[in-house]
N, CA, C and O atoms as CSV, one atom per row, in Angstrom:
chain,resi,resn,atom,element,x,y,z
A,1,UNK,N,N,36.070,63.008,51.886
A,1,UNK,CA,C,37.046,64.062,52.117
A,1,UNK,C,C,37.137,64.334,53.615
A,1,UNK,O,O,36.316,64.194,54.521
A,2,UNK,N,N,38.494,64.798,53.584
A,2,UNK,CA,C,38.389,65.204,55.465
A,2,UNK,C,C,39.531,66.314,55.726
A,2,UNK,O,O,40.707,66.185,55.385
A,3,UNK,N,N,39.050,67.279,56.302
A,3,UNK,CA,C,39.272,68.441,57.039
A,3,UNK,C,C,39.884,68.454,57.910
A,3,UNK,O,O,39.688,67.412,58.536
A,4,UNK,N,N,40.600,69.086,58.390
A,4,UNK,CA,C,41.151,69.917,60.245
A,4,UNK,C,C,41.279,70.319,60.380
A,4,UNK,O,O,42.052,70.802,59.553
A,5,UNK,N,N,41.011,71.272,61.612
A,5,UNK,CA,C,41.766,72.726,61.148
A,5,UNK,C,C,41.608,73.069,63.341
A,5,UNK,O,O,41.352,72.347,64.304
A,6,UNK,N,N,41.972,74.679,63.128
A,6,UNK,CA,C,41.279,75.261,64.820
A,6,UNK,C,C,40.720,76.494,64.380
A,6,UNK,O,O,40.789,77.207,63.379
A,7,UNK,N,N,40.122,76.494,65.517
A,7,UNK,CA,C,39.330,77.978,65.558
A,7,UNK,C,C,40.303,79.377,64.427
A,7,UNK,O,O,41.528,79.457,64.520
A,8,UNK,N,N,39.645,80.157,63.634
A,8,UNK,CA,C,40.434,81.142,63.063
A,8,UNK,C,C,40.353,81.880,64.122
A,8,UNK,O,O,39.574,81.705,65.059
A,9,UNK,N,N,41.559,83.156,63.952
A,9,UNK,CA,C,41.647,83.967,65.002
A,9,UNK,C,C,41.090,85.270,64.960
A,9,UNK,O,O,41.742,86.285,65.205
A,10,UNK,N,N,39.808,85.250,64.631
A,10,UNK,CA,C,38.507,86.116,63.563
A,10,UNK,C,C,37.775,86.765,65.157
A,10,UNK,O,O,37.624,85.964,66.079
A,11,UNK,N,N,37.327,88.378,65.358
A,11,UNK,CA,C,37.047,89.149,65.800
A,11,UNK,C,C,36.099,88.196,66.548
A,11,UNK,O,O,35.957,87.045,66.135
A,12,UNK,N,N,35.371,88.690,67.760
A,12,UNK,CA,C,34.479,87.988,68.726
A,12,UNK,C,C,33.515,89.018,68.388
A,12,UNK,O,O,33.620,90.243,68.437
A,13,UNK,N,N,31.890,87.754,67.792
A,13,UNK,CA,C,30.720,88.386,67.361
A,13,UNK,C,C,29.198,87.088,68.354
A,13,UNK,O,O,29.210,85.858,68.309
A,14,UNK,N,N,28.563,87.618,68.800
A,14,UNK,CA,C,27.737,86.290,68.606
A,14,UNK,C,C,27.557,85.183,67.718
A,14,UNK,O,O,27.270,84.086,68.197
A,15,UNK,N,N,27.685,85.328,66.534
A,15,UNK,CA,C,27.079,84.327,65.773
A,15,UNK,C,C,28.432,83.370,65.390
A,15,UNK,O,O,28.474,82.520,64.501
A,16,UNK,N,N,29.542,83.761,66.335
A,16,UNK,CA,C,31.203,82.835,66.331
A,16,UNK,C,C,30.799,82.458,67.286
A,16,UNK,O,O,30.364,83.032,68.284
A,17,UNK,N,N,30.966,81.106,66.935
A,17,UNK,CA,C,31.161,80.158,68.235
A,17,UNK,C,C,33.537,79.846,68.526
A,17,UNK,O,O,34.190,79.000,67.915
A,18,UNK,N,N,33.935,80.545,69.259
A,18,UNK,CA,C,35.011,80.146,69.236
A,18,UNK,C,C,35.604,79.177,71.029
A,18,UNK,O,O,36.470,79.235,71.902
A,19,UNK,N,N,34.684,78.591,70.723
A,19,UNK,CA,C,34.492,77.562,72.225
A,19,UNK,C,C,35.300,76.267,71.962
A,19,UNK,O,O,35.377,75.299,72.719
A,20,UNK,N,N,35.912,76.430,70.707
A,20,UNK,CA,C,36.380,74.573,70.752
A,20,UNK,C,C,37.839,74.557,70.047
A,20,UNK,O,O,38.255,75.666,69.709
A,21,UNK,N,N,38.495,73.673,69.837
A,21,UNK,CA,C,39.958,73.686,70.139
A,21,UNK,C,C,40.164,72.779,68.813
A,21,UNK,O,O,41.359,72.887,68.538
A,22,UNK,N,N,39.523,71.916,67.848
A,22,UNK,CA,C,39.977,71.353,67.004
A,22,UNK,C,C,38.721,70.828,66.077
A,22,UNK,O,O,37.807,70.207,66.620
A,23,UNK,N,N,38.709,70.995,65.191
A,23,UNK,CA,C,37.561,70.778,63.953
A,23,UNK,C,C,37.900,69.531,63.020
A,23,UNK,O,O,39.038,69.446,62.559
A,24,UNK,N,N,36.788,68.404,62.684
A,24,UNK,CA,C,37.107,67.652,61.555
A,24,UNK,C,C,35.713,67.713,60.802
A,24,UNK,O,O,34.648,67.369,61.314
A,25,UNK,N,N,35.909,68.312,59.213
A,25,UNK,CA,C,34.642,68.224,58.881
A,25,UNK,C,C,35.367,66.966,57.304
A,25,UNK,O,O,36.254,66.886,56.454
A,26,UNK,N,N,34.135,66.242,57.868
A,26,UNK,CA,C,34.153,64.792,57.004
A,26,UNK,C,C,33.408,64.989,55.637
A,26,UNK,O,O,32.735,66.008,55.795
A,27,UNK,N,N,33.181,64.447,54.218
A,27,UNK,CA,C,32.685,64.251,53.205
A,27,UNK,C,C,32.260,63.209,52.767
A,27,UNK,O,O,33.132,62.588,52.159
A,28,UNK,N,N,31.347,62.749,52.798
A,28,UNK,CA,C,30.686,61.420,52.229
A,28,UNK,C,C,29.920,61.419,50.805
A,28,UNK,O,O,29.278,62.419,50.484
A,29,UNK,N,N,29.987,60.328,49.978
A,29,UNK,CA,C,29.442,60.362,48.824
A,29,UNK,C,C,27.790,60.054,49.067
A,29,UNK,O,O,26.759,60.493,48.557
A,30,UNK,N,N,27.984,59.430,49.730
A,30,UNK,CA,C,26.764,59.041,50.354
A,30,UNK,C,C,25.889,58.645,51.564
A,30,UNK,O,O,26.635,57.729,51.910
A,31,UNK,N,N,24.953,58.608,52.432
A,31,UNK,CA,C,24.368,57.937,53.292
A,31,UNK,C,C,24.689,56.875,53.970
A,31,UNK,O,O,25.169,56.816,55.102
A,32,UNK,N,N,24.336,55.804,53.055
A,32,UNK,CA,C,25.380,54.672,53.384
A,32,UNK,C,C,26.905,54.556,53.895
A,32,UNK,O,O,27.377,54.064,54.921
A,33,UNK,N,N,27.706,55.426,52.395
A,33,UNK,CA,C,28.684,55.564,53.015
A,33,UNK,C,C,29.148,56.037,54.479
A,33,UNK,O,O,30.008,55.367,55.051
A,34,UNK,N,N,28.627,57.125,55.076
A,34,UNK,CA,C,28.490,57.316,56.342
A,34,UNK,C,C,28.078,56.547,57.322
A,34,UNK,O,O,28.467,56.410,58.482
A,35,UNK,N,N,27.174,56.025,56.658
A,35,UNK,CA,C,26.612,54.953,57.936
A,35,UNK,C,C,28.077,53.599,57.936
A,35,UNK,O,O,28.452,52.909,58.884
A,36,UNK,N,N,28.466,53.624,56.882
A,36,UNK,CA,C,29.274,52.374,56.761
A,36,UNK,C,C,30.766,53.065,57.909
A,36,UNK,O,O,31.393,52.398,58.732
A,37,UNK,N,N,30.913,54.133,57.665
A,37,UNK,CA,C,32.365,54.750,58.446
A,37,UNK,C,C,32.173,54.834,60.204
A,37,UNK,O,O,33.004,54.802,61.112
A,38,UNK,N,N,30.539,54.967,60.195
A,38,UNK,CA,C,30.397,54.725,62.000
A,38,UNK,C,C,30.689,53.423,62.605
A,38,UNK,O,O,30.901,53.273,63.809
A,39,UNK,N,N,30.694,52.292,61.554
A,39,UNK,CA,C,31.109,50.964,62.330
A,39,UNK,C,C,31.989,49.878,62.201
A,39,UNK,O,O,32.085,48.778,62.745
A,40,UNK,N,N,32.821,50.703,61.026
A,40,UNK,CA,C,33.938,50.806,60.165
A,40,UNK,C,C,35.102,50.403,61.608
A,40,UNK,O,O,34.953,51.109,62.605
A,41,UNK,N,N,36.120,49.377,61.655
A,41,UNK,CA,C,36.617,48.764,62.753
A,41,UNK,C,C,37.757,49.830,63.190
A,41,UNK,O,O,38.097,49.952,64.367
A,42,UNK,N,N,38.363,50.655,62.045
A,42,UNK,CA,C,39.383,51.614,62.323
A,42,UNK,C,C,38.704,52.710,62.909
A,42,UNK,O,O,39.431,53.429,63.595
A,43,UNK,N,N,37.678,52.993,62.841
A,43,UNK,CA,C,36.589,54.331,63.515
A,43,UNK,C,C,36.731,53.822,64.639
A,43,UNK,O,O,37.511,54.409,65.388
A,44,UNK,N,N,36.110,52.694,65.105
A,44,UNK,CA,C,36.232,52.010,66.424
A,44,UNK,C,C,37.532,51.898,67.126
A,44,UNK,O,O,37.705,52.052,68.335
A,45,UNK,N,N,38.310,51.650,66.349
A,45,UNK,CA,C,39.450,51.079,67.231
A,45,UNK,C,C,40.201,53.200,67.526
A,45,UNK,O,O,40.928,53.607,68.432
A,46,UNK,N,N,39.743,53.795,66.634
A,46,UNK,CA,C,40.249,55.148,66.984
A,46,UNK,C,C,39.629,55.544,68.432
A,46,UNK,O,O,40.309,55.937,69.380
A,47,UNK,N,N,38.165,55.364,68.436
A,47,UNK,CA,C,37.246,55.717,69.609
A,47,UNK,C,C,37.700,55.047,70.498
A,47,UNK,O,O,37.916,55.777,71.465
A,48,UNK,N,N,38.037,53.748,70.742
A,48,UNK,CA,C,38.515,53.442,71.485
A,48,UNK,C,C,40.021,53.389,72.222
A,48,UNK,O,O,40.358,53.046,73.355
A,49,UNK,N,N,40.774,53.881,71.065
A,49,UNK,CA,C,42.030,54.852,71.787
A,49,UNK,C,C,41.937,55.955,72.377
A,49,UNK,O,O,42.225,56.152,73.557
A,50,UNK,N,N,41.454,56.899,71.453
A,50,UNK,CA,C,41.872,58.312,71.715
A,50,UNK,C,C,40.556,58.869,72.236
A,50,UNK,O,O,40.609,60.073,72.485
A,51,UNK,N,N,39.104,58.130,72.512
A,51,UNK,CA,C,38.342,58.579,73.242
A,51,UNK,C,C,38.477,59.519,75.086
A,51,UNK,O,O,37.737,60.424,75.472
A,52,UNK,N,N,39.419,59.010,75.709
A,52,UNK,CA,C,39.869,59.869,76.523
A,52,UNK,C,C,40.397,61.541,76.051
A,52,UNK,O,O,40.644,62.447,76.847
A,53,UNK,N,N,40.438,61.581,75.271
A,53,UNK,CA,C,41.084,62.704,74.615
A,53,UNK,C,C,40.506,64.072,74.553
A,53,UNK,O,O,41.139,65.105,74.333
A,54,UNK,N,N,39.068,63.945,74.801
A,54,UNK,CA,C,38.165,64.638,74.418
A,54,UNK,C,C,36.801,64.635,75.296
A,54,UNK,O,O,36.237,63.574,75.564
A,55,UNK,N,N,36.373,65.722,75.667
A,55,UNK,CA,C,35.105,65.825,77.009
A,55,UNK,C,C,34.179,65.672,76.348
A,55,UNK,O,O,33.420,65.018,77.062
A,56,UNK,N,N,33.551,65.895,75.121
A,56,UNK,CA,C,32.365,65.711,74.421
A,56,UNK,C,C,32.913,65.734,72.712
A,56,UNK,O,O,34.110,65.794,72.431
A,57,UNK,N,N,32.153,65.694,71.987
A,57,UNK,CA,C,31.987,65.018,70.299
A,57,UNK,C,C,30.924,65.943,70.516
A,57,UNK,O,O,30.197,65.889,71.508
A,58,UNK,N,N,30.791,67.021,69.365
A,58,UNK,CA,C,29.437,67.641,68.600
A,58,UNK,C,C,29.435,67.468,66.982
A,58,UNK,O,O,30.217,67.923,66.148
A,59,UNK,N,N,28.260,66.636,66.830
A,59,UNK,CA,C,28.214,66.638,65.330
A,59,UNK,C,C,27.053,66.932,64.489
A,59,UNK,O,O,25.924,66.497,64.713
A,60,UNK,N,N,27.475,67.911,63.224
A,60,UNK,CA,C,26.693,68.710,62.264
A,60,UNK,C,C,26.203,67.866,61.059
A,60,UNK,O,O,26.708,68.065,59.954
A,61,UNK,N,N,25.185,66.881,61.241
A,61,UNK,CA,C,24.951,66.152,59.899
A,61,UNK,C,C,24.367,66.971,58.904
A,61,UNK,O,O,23.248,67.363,59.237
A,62,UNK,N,N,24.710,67.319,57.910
A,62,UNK,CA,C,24.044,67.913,56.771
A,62,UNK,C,C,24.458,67.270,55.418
A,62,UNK,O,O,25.411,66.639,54.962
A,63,UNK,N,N,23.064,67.827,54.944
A,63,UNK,CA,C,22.905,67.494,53.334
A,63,UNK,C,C,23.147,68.428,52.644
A,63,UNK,O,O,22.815,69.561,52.993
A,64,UNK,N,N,23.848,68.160,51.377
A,64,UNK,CA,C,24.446,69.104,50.426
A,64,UNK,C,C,22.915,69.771,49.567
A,64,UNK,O,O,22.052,68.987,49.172
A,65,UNK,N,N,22.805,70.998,49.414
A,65,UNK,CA,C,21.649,71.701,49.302
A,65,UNK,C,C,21.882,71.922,47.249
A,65,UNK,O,O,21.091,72.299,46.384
A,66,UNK,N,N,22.877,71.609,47.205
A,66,UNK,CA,C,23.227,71.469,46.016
A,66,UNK,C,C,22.142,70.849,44.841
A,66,UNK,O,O,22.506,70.717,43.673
């Protein structure tokens, strides 16, 4: 599954981070699967377009607690 969105326009608290300009939160079935989408040739060939695009990448790996 995959996400996008921007910052909501939600009151300023500490525990908001509203420092960043565009969000993608990704869904994987699995481990693998993830590992398979980092070297996946269209991932690449994206990074290697639109990598100018952007001053840094921060990413939240988590496991579903489910």
């Amino acid at each position: 599954a995959l996400t996008v969105g921007a910052p909501a326009p939600t009151e300023a608290r500490d525990v908001v981070d509203h420092s960043w300009a565009v969000s993608e939160a990704m869904t994987f079935d699995s481990l693998a699967d993830q590992a398979d989408y980092q070297v996946h040739p269209l991932h690449q060939a994206f990074i290697a377009a639109c990598g100018n695009l952007w001053e840094r990448v921060l990413v939240y790996d988590i496991v579903d607690a489910a």
